[in-house]
N, CA, C and O atoms as a printed pandas DataFrame, in Angstrom:
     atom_number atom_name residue_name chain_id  residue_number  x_coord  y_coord  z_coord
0              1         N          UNK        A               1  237.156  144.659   27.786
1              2        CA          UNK        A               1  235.991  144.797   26.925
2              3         C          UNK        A               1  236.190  143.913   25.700
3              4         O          UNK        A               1  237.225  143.889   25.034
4              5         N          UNK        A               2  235.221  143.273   25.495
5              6        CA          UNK        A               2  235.287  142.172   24.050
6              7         C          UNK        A               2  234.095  142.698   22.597
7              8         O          UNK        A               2  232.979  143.156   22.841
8              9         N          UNK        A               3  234.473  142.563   21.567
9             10        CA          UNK        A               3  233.865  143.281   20.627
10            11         C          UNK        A               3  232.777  141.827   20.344
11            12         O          UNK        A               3  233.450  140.915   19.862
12            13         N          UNK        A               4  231.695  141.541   20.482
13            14        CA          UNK        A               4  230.999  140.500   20.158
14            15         C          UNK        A               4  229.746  140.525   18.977
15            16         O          UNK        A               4  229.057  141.534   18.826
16            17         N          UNK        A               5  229.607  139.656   18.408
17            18        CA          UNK        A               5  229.014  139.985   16.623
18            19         C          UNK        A               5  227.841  139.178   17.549
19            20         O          UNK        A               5  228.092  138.339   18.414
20            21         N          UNK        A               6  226.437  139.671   17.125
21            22        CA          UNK        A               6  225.147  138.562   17.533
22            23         C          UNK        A               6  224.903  138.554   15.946
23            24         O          UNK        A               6  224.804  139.619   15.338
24            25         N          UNK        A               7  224.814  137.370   15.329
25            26        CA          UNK        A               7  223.748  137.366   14.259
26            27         C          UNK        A               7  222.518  136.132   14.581
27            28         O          UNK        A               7  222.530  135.013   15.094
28            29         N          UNK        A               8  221.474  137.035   13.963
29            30        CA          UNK        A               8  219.903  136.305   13.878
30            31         C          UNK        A               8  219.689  136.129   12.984
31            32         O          UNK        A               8  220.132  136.702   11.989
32            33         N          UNK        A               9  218.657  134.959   13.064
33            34        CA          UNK        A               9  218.072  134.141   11.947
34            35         C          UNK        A               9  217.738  134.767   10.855
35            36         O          UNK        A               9  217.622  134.280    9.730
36            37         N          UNK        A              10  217.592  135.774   11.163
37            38        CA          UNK        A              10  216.634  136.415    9.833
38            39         C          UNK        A              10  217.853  137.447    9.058
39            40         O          UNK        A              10  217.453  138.436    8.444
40            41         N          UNK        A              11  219.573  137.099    9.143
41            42        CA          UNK        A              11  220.219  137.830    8.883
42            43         C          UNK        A              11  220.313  139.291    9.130
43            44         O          UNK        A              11  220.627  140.093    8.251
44            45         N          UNK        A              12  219.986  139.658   10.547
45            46        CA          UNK        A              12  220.125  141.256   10.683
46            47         C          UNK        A              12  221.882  140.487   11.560
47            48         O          UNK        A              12  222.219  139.357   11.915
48            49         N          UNK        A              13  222.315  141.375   11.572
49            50        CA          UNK        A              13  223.835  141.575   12.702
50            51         C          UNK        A              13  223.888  142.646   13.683
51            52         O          UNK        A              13  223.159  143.611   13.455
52            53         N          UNK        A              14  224.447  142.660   14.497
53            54        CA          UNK        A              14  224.657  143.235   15.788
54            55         C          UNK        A              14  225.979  142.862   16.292
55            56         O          UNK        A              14  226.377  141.713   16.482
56            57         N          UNK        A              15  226.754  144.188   16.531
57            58        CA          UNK        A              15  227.774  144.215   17.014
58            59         C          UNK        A              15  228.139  145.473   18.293
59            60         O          UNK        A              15  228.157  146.699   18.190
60            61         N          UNK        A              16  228.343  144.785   19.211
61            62        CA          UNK        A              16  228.523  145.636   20.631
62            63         C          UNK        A              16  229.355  145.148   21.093
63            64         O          UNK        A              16  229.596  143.942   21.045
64            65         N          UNK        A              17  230.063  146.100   21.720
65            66        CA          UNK        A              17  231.080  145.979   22.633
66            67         C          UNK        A              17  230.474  146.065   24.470
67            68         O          UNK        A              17  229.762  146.851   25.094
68            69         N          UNK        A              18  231.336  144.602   24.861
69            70        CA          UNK        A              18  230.772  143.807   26.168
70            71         C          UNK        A              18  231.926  144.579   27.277
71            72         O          UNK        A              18  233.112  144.380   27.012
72            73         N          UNK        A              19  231.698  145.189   28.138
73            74        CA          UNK        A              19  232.640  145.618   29.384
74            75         C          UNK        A              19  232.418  143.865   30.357
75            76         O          UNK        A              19  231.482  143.072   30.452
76            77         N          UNK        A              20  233.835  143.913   30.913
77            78        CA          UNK        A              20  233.775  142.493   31.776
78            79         C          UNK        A              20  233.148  143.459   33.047
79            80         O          UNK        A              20  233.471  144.646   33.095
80            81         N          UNK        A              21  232.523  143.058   33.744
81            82        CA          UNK        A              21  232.381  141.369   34.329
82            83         C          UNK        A              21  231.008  140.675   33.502
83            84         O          UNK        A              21  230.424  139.755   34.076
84            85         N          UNK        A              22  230.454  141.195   31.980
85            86        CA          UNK        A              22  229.350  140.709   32.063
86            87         C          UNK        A              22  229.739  139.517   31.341
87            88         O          UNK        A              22  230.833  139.169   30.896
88            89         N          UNK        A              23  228.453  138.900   31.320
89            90        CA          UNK        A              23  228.620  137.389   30.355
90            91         C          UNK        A              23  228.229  138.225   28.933
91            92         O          UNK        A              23  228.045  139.436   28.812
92            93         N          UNK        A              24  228.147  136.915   27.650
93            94        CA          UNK        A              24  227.519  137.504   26.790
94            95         C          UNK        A              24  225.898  137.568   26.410
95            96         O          UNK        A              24  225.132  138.022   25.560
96            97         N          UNK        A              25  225.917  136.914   27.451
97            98        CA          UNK        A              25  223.689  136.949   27.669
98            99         C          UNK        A              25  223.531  138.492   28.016
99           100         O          UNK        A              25  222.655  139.219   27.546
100          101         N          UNK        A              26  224.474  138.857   28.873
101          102        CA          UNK        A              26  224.133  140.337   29.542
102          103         C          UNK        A              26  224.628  141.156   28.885
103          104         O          UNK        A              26  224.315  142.238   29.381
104          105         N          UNK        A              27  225.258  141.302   28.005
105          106        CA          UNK        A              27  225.598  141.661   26.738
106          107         C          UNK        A              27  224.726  141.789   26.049
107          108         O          UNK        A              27  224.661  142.911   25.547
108          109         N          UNK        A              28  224.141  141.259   25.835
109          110        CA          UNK        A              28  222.617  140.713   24.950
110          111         C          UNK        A              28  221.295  141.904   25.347
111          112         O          UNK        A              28  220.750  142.656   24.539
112          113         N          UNK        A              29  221.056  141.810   26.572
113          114        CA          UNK        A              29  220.214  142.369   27.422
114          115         C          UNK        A              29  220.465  143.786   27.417
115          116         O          UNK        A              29  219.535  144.532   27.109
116          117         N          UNK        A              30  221.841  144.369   27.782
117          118        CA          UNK        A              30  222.265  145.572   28.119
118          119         C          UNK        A              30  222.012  145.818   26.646
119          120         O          UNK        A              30  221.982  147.046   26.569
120          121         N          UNK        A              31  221.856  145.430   25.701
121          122        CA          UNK        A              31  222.294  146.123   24.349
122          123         C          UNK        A              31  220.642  145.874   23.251
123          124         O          UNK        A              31  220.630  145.882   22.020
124          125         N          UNK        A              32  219.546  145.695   24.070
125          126        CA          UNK        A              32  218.556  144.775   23.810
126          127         C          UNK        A              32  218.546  144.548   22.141
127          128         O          UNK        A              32  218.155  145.228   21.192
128          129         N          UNK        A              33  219.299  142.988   22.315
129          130        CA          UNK        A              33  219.189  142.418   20.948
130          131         C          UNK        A              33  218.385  141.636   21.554
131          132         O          UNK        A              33  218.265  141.392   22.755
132          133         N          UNK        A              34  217.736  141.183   20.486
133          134        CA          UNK        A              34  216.247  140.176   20.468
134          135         C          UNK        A              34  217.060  139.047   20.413
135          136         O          UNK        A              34  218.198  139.162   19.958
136          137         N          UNK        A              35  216.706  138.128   20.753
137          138        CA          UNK        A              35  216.655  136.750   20.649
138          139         C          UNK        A              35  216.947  136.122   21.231
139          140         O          UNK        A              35  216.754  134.927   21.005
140          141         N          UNK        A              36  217.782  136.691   22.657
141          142        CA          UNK        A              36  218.097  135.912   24.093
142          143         C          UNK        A              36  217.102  136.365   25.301
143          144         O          UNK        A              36  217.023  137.432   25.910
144          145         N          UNK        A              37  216.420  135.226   25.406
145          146        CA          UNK        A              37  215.287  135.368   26.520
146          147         C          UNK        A              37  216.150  135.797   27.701
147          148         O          UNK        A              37  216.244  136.970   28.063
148          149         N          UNK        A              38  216.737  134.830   28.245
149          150        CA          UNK        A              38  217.314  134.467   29.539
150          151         C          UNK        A              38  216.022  134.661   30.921
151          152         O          UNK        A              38  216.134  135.545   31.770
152          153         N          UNK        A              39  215.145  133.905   30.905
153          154        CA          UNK        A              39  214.437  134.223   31.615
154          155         C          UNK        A              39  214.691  133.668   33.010
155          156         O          UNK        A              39  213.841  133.913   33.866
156          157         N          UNK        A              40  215.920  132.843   33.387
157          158        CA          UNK        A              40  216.325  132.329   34.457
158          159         C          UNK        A              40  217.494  133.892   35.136
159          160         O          UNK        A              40  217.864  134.029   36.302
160          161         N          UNK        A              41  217.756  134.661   34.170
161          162        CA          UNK        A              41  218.367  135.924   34.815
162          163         C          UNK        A              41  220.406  135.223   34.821
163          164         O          UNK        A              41  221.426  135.854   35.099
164          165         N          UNK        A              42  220.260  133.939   34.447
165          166        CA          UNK        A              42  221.493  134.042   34.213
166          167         C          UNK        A              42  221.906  132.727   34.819
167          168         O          UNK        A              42  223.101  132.439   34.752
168          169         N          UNK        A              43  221.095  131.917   35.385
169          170        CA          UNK        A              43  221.631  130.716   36.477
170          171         C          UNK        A              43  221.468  129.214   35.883
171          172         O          UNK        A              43  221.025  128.176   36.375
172          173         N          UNK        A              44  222.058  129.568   34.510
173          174        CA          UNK        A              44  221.842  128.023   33.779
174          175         C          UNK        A              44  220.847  127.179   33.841
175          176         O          UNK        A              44  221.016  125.965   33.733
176          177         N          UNK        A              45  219.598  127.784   34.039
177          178        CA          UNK        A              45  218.606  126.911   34.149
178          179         C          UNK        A              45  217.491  126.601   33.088
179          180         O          UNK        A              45  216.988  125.527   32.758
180          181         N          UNK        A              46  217.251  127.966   32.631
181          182        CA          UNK        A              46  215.843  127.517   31.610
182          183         C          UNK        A              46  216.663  127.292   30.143
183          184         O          UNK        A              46  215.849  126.692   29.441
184          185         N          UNK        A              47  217.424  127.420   29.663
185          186        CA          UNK        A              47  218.357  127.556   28.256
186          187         C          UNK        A              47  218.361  128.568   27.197
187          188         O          UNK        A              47  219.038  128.555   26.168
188          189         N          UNK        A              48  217.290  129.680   27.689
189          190        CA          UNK        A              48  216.533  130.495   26.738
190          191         C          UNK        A              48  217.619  131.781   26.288
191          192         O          UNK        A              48  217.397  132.880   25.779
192          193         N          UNK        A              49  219.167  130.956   26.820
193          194        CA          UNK        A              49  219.903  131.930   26.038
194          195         C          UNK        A              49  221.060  131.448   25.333
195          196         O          UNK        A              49  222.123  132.030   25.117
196          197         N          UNK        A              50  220.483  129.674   24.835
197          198        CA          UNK        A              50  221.286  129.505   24.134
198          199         C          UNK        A              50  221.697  130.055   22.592
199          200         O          UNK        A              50  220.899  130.752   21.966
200          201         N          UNK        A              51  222.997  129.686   22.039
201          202        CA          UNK        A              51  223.618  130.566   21.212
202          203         C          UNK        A              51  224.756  129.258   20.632
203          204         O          UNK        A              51  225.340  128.368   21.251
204          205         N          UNK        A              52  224.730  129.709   18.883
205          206        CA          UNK        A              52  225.414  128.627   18.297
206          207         C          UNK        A              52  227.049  129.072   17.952
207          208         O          UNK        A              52  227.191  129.218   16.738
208          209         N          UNK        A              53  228.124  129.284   18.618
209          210        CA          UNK        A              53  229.273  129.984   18.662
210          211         C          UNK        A              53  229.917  129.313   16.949
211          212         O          UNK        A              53  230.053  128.187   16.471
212          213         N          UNK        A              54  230.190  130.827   16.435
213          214        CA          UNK        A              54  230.722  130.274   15.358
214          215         C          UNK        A              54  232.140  130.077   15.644
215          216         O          UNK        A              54  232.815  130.814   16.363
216          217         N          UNK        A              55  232.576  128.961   14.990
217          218        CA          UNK        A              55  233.295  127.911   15.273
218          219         C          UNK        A              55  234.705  129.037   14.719
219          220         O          UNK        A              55  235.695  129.194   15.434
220          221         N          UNK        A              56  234.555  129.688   13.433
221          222        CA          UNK        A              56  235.673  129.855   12.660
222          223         C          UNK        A              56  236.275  131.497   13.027
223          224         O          UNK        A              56  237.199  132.033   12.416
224          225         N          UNK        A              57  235.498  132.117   14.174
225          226        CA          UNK        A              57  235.642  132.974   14.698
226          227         C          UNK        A              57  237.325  133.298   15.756
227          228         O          UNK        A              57  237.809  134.287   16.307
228          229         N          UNK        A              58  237.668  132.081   15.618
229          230        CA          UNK        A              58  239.524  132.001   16.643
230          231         C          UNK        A              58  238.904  132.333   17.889
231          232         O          UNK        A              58  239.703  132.774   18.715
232          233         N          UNK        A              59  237.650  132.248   18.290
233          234        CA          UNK        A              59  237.963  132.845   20.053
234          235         C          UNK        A              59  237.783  131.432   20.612
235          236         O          UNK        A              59  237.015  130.609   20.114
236          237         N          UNK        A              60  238.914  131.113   22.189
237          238        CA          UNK        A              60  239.210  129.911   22.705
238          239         C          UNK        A              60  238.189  130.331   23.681
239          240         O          UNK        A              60  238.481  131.238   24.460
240          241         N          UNK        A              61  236.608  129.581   23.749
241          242        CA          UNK        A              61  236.178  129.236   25.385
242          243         C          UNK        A              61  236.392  128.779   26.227
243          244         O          UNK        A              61  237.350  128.013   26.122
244          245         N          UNK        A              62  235.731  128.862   27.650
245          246        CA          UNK        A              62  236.212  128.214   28.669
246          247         C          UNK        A              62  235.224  127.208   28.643
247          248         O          UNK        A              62  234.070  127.259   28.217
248          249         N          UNK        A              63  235.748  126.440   29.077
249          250        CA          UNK        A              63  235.234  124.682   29.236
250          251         C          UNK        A              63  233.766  124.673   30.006
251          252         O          UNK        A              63  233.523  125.174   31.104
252          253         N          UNK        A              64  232.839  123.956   29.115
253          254        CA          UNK        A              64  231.684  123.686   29.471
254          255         C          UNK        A              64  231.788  123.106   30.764
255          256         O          UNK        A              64  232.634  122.263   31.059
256          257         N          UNK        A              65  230.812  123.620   31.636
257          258        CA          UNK        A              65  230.241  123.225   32.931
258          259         C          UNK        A              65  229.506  121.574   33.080
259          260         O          UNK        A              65  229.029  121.361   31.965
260          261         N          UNK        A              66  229.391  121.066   33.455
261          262        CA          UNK        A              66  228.225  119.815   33.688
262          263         C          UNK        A              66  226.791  120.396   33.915
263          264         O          UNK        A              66  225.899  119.577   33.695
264          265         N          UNK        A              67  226.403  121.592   34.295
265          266        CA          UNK        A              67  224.924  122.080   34.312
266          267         C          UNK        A              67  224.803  122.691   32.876
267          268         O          UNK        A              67  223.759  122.480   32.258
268          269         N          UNK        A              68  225.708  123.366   32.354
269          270        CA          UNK        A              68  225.053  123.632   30.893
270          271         C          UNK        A              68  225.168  122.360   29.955
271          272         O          UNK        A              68  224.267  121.942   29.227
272          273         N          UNK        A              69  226.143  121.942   30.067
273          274        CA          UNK        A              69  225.830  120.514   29.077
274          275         C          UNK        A              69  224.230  119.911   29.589
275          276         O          UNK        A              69  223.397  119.641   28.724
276          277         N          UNK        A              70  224.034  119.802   30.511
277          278        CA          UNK        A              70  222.749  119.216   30.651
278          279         C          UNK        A              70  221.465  119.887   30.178
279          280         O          UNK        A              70  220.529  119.464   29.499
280          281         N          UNK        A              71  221.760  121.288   30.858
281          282        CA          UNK        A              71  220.694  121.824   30.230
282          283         C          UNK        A              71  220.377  122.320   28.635
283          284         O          UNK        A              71  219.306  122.660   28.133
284          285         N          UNK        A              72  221.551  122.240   28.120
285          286        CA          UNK        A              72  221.692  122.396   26.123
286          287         C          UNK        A              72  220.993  121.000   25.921
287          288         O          UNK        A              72  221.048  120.635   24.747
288          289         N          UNK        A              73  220.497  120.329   26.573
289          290        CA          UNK        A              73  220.089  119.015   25.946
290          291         C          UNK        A              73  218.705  119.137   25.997
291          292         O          UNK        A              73  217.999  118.536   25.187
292          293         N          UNK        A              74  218.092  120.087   27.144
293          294        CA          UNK        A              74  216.310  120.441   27.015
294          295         C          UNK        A              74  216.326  122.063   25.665
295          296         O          UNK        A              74  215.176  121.927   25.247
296          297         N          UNK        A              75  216.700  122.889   25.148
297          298        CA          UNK        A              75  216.598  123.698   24.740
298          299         C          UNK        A              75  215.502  123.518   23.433
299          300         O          UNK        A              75  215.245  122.451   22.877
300          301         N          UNK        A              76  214.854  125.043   23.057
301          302        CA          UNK        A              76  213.889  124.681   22.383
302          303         C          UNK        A              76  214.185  124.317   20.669
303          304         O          UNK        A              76  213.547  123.699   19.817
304          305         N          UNK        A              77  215.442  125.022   20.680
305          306        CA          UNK        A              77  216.242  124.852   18.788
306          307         C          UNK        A              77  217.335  123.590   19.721
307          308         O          UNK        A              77  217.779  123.612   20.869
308          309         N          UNK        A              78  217.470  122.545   18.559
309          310        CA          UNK        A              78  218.334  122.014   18.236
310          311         C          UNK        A              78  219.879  122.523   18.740
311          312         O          UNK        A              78  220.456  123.555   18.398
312          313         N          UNK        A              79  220.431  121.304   19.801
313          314        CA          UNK        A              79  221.648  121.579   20.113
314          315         C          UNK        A              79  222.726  120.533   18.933
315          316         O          UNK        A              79  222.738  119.385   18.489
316          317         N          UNK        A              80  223.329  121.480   18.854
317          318        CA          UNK        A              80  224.573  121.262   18.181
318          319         C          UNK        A              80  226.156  121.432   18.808
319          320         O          UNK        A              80  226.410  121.911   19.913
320          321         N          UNK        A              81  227.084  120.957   17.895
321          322        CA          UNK        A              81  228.228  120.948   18.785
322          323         C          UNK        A              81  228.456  122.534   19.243
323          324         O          UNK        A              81  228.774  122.698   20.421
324          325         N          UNK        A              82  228.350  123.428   18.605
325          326        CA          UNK        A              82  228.871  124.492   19.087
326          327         C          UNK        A              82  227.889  125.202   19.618
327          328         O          UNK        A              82  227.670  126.378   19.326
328          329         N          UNK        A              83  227.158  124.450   20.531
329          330        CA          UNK        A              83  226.070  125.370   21.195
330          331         C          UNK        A              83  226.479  125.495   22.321
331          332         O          UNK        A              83  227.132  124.610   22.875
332          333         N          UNK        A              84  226.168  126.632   22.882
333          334        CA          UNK        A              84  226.591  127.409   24.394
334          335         C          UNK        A              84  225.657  127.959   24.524
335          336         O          UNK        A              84  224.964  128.389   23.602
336          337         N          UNK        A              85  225.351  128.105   26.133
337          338        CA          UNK        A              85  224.443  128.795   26.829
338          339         C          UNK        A              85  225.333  130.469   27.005
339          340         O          UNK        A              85  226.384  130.640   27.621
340          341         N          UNK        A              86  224.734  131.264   26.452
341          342        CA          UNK        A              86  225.282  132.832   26.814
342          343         C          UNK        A              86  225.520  133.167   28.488
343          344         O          UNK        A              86  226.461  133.914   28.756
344          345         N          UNK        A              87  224.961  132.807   29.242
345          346        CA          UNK        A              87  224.895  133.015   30.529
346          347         C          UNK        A              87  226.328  132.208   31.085
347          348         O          UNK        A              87  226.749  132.396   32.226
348          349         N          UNK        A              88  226.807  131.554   30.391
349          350        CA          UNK        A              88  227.835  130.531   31.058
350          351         C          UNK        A              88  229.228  131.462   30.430
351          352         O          UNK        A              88  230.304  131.231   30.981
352          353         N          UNK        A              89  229.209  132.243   29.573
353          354        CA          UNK        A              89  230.619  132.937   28.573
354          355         C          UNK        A              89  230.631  134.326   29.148
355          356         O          UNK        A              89  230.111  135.325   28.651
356          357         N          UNK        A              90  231.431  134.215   30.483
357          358        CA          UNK        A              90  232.000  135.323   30.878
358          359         C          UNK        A              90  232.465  136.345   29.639
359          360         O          UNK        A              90  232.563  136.003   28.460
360          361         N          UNK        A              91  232.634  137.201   29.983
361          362        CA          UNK        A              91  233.193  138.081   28.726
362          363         C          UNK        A              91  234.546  138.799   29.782
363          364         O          UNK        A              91  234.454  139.152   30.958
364          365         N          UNK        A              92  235.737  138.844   28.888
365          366        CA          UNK        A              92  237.267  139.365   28.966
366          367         C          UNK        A              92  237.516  139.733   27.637
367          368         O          UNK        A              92  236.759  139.578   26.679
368          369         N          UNK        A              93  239.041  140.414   27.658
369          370        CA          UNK        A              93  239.366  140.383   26.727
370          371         C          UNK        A              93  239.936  139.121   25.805
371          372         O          UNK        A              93  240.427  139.350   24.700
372          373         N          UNK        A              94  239.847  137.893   26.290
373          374        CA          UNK        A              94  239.839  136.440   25.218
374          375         C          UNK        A              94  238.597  136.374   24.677
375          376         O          UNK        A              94  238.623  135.363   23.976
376          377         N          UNK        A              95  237.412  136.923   24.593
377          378        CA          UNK        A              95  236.152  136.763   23.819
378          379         C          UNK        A              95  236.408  137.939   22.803
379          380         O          UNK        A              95  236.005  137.789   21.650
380          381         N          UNK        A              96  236.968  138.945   23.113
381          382        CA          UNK        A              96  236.827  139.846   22.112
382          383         C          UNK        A              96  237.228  139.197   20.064
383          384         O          UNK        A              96  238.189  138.649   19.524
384          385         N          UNK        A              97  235.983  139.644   19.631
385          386        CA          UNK        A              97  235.895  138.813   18.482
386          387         C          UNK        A              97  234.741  137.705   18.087
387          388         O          UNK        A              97  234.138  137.514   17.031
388          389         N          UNK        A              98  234.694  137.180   19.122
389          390        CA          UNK        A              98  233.160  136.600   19.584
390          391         C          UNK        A              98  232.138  136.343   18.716
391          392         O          UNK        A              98  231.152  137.033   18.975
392          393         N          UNK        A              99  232.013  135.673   17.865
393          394        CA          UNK        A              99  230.659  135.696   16.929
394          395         C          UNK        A              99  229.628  134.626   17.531
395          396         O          UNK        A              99  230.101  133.626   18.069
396          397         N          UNK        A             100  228.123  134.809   17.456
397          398        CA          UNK        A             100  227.313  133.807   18.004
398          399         C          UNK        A             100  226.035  134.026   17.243
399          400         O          UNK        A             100  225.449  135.107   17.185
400          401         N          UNK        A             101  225.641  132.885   16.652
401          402        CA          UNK        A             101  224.288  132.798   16.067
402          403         C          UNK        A             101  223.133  132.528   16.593
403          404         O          UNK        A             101  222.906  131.342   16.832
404          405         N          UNK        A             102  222.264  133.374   16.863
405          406        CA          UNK        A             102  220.886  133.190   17.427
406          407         C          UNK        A             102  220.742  131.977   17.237
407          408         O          UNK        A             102  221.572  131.256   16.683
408          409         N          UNK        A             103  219.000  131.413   17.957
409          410        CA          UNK        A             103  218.529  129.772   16.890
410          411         C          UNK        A             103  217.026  130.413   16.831
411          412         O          UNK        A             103  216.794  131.486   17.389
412          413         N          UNK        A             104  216.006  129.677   16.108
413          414        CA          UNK        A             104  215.272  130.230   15.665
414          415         C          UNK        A             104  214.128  130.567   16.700
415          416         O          UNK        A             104  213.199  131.354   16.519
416          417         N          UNK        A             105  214.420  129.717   17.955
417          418        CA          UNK        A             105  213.633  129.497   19.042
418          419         C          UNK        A             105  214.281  129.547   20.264
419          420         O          UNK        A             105  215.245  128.803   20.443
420          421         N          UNK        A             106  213.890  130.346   21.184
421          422        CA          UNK        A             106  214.133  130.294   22.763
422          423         C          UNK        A             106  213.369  129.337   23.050
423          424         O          UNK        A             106  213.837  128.220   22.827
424          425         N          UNK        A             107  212.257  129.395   23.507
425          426        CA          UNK        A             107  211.679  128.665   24.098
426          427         C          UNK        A             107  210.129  128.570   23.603
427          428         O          UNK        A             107  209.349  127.798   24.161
C-alpha cells in the first residue's frame, strides 16, 4: 500500500492510501478525487489522467513507456518534464509518498 498526496489546482489536497495492484489513476477513481478523467479506463490512450509528479517528493518511477511519452504530447494542459500519465504508475510500496499535481484541464 502507498500513501499518495493528489493536489488540485485550486489548492484543496487529498491524501489516500493506494492498495497494489492499483495504478494511481485507480487510486484516483476508487477514492473519487476530481480531476482524473481517465476516460480510456486505463489503456494509455486518451491522456485524461495526466498528472504533474512532484519532483521533490524522493519517490523513484518506473521508466516511461513509448505510448505514454507519445500520448503526454496530445494532452489538454501543458506537458512538462514531470508529467506522467496516472494510468501508467503502478502503485507498490516504492510510490508510497507519492505527490502529484492535478493540471487545470483533462480534456
Amino acid at each position: 500500500m502507498a500513501k499518495i498526496t493528489y493536489r488540485h489546482p485550486r489548492g484543496t489536497v487529498t491524501v489516500v492510501d493506494v492498495p497494489a495492484p492499483n495504478t494511481v489513476m485507480r487510486g484516483a477513481k476508487l477514492n473519487d478525487i476530481d480531476g482524473i478523467e481517465a476516460q480510456c479506463g486505463g489503456s494509455a490512450q486518451c491522456g485524461t489522467c495526466h498528472v504533474y509528479v512532484d519532483e521533490d517528493c524522493g519517490v523513484v518511477l518506473p521508466e516511461m513507456h513509448e505510448v505514454e511519452d507519445d500520448v503526454l504530447y496530445g494532452t489538454a494542459s501543458p506537458r512538462r518534464a514531470n508529467s506522467r500519465l496516472s494510468c501508467q504508475l503502478p502503485v507498490s510500496d516504492a510510490l508510497d509518498g507519492l505527490v502529484v499535481d492535478l493540471p487545470q484541464a483533462q480534456s
